[in-house]
C-alpha positions in Angstrom: 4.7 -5.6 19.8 8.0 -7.0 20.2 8.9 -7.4 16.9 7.3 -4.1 16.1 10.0 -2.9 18.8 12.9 -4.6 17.3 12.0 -3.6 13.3 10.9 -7.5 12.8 7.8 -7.2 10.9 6.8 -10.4 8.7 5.8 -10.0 5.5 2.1 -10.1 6.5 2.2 -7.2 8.6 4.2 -5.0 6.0 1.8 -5.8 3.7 -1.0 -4.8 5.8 0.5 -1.8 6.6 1.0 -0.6 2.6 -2.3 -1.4 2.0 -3.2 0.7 4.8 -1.1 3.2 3.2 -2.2 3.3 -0.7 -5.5 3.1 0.0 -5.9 6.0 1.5 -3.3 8.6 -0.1 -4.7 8.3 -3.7 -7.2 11.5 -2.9 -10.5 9.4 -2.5 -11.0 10.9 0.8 -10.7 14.4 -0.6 -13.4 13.8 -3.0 -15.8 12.4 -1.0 -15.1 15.9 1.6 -15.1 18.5 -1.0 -16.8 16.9 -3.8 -19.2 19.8 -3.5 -16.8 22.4 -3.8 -15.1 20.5 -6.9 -18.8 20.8 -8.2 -19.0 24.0 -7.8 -15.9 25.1 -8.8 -16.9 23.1 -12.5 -19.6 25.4 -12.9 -22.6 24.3 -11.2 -24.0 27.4 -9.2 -26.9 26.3 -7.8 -26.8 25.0 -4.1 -29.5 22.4 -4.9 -27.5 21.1 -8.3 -24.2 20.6 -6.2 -26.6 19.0 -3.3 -28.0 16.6 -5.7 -25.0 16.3 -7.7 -23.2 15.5 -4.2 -25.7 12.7 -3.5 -25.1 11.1 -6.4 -21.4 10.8 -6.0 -22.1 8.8 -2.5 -24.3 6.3 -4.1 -21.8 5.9 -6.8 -19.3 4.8 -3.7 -21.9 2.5 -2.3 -23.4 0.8 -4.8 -20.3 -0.7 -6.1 -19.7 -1.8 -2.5 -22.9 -4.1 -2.7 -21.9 -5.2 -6.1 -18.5 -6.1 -5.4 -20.0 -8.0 -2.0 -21.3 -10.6 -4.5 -18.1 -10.9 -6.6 -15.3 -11.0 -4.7 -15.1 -14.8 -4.3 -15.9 -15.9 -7.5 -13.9 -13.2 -9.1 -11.1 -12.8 -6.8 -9.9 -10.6 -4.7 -6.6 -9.1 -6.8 -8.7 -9.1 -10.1 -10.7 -6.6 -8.3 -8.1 -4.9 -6.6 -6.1 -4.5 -9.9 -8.9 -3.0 -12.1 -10.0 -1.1 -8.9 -6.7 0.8 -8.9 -6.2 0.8 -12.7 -9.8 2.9 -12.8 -9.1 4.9 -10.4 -5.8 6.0 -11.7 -7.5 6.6 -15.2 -10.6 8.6 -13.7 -8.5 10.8 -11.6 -6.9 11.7 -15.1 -9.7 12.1 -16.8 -11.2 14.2 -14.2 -7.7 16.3 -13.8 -8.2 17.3 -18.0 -11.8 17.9 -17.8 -11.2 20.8 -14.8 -8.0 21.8 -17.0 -9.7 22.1 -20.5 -13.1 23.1 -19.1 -15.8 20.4 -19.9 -19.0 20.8 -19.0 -19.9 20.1 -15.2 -21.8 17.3 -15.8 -18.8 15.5 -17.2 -17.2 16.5 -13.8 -19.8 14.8 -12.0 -19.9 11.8 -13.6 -16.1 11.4 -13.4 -16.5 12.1 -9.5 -18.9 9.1 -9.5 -16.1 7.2 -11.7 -13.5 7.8 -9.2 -15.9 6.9 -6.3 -16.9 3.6 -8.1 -13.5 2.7 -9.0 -12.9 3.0 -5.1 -15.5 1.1 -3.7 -14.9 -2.0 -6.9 -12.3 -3.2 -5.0 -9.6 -1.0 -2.8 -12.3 0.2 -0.5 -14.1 -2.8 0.9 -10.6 -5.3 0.3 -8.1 -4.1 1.2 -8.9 -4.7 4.7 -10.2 -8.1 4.0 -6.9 -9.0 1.8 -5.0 -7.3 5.1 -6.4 -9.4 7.7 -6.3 -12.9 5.5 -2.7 -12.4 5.0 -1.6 -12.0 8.8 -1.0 -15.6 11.4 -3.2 -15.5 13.9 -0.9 -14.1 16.5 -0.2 -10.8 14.4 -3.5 -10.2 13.4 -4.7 -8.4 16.2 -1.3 -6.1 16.2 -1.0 -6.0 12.3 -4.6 -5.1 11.8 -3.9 -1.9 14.8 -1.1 -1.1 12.6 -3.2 -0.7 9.2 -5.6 1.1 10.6 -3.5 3.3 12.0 -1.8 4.2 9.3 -4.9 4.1 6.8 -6.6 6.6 9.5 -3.2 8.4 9.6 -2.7 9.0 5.8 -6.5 9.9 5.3 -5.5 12.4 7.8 -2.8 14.0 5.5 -5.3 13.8 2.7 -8.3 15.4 3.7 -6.1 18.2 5.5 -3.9 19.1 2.4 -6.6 18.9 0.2 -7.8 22.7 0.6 -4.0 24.2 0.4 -3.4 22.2 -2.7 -6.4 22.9 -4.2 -5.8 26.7 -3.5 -2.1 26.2 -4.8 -2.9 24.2 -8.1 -6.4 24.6 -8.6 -9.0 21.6 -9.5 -6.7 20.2 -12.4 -3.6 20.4 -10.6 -5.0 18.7 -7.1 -6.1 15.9 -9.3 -3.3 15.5 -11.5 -1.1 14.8 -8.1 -3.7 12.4 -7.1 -3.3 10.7 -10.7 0.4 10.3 -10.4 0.0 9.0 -6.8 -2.2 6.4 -8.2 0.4 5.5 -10.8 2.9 4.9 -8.2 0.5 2.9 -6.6 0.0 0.1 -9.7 3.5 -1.3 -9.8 2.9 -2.6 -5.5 -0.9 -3.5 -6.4 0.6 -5.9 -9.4 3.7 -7.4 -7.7 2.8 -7.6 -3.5 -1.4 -8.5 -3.6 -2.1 -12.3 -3.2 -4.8 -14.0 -4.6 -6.4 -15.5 -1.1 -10.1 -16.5 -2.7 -11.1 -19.9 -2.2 -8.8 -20.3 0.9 -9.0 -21.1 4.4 -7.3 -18.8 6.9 -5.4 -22.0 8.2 -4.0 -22.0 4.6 -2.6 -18.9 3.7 -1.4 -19.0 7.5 0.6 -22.1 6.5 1.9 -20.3 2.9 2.9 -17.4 4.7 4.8 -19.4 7.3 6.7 -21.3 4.5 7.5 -18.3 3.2 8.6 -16.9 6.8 10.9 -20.2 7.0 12.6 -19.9 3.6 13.5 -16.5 4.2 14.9 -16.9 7.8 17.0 -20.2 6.6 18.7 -17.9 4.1 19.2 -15.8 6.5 20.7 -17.7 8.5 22.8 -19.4 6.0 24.4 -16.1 4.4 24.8 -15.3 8.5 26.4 -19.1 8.8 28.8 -17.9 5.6 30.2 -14.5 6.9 30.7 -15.9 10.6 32.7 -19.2 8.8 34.6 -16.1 6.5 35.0 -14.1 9.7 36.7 -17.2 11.5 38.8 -18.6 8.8 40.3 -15.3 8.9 40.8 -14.9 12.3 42.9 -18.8 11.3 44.6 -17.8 8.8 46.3 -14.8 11.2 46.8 -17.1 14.1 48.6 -19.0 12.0 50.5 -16.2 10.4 51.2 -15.2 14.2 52.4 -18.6 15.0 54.7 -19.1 11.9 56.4 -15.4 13.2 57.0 -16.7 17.0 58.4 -19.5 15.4 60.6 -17.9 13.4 61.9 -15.6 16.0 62.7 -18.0 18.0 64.7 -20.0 15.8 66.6 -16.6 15.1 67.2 -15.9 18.8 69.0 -19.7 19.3 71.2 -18.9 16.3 72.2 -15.8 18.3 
């Protein structure tokens, strides 16, 4: 916490906290709430249809769950990630023109349960796991809070500003903001997620500390070049100083 206090957060525990972040505020949340009223607002009337229709959506989230379960160490854990959040980004598009150009509610459905599937592939279950494998073991307890937090935080904002943007823009606006949020999201999924499959804890740890080391060495080496500046310049004027005393006095014994 005292790093946390100070604005010293490694690069585990900033990592843990984005993925906190992103995996929440791409609208998943929202669909798994209201999925119902997204139904019904597609064109299915019926109480029962949007029922079973609703039920289908939340094994469409679990299933992949199992699936990925029995993949994600042969696989990887950023292949999965990375078409996780790739799918999802094209889903919530497709879904966003299906409410816009009307298709039939089925089609809806079934792109609920592609958005939900895209989820659970990878961003759901793993981002936790990639969270907690990239902190030491001193920070994971306080970087893990941290994630959380903000994952629980951000699902939050979702869920709550679902119902006003969905009033304000309709079906095909809410997702089409949910579809650029997910583009957003690809550039950090592609250039910050490690690869930490097939490794021991006391590995990455020891990757991540190397990393740690390199960084503060430059650190301190650009701080060991401005405080050599700083004091070569504060030389240069003593001397400056010195050569004027000189020189005055010189001038005063010629008086």
């Amino acid at each position: 916490w005292e790093a946390i206090s100070q604005c010293r957060l490694s690069g585990g525990m900033r990592l843990a906290i984005a993925l906190g972040f992103w995996q929440q505020i791409t609208g998943t949340e929202a669909v798994l709430y209201y999925s119902a009223d997204f139904l019904q607002n597609a064109g299915l009337e019926s109480p029962t249809e949007r029922l079973l229709g609703n039920c289908f959506v939340g094994l469409c989230k679990l299933t992949p769950e199992l699936i990925a379960m029995h993949w994600v160490d042969s696989f990887g854990r950023r292949p999965l990630m990375l078409i996780s959040a790739v799918s999802l980004f094209l889903s919530t598009c497709l879904i966003s023109t299906a409410f816009y150009l009307h298709w039939s509610p089925l089609v809806v459905v079934l792109f609920l349960c592609a958005i939900m599937a895209s989820f659970s592939i990878g961003l759901g279950p793993f981002s936790f796991l990639v969270a907690s494998e990239s902190l030491g073991l001193s920070e994971r307890a306080t970087g893990m809070t941290l994630c959380a937090a903000v994952n629980r935080c951000t699902s939050g904002t979702v869920a709550l500003t679902a119902v006003s943007m969905y009033e304000g823009l309709g079906s095909g606006g809410l997702f089409a903001v949910y579809a650029l949020v997910g583009f957003l999201s690809l550039p950090f999924y592609y250039t910050t997620i490690p690869e930490t499959a097939g490794q021991t804890l006391e590995e990455i740890a020891s990757k991540n500390a190397a990393a740690a080391n390199i960084d503060k060495s430059t650190s301190t080496r650009q701080d060991g070049d401005v405080e050599l500046e700083t004091s070569s310049k504060y030389s240069d004027d003593s001397i400056d100083e010195d050569n004027n005393n000189k020189e005055k006095t010189v001038e005063g014994s010629f008086a």
